[in-house]
C-alpha positions in Angstrom: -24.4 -22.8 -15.3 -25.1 -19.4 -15.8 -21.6 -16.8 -16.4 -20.0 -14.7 -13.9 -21.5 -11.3 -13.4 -18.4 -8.8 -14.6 -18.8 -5.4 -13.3 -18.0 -2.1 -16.2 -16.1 0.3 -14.2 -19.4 3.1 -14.2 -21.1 0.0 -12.1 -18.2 -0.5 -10.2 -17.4 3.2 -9.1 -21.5 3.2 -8.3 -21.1 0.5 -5.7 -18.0 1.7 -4.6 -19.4 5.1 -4.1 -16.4 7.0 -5.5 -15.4 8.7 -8.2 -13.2 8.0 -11.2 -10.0 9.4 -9.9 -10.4 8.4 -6.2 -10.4 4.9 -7.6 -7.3 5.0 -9.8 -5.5 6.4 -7.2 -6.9 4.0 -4.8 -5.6 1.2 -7.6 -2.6 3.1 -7.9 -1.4 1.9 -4.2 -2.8 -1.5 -4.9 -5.9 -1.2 -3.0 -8.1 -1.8 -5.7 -10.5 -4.8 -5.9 -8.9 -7.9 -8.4 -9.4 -6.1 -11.8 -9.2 -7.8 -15.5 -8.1 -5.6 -18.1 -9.0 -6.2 -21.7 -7.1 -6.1 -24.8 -9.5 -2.5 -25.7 -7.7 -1.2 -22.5 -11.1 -1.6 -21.2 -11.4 -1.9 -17.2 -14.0 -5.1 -16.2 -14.4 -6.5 -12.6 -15.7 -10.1 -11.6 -18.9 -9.8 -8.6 -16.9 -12.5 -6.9 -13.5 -10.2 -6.9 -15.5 -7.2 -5.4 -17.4 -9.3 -3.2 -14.3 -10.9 -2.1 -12.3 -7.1 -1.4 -15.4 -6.0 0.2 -15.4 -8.7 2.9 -11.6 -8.4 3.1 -11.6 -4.9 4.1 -14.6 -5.5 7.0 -12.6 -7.9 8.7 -10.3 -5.1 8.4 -12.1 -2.6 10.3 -13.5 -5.5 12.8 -9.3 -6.2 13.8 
């Protein structure tokens, strides 16, 4: 079984489309996709999370 894919947060603020401080304020308010945070301080985030907030936040904007 091959491992998750876990996003570096360069890749993630790509997909997201935003920039470094949009997202920490955007995580900052709790809107942020599910994050893990490594013992370097380092900022990683599971495909499945970011899929998971990204289909969250359509059936948002669908209600």
């Amino acid at each position: 079984m091959p491992s998750p894919k876990i996003l570096k947060l360069p890749e993630l603020l790509a997909e997201l489309g935003m920039s470094r401080a949009a997202f920490y304020r955007m995580r900052a308010h709790g809107q942020a996709p599910r994050l893990i945070k490594l013992p370097n301080g380092q900022i990683r985030c599971r495909r499945a999370d970011l899929d998971a907030w990204w289909q969250q936040h359509e059936q948002k904007r669908v209600a």
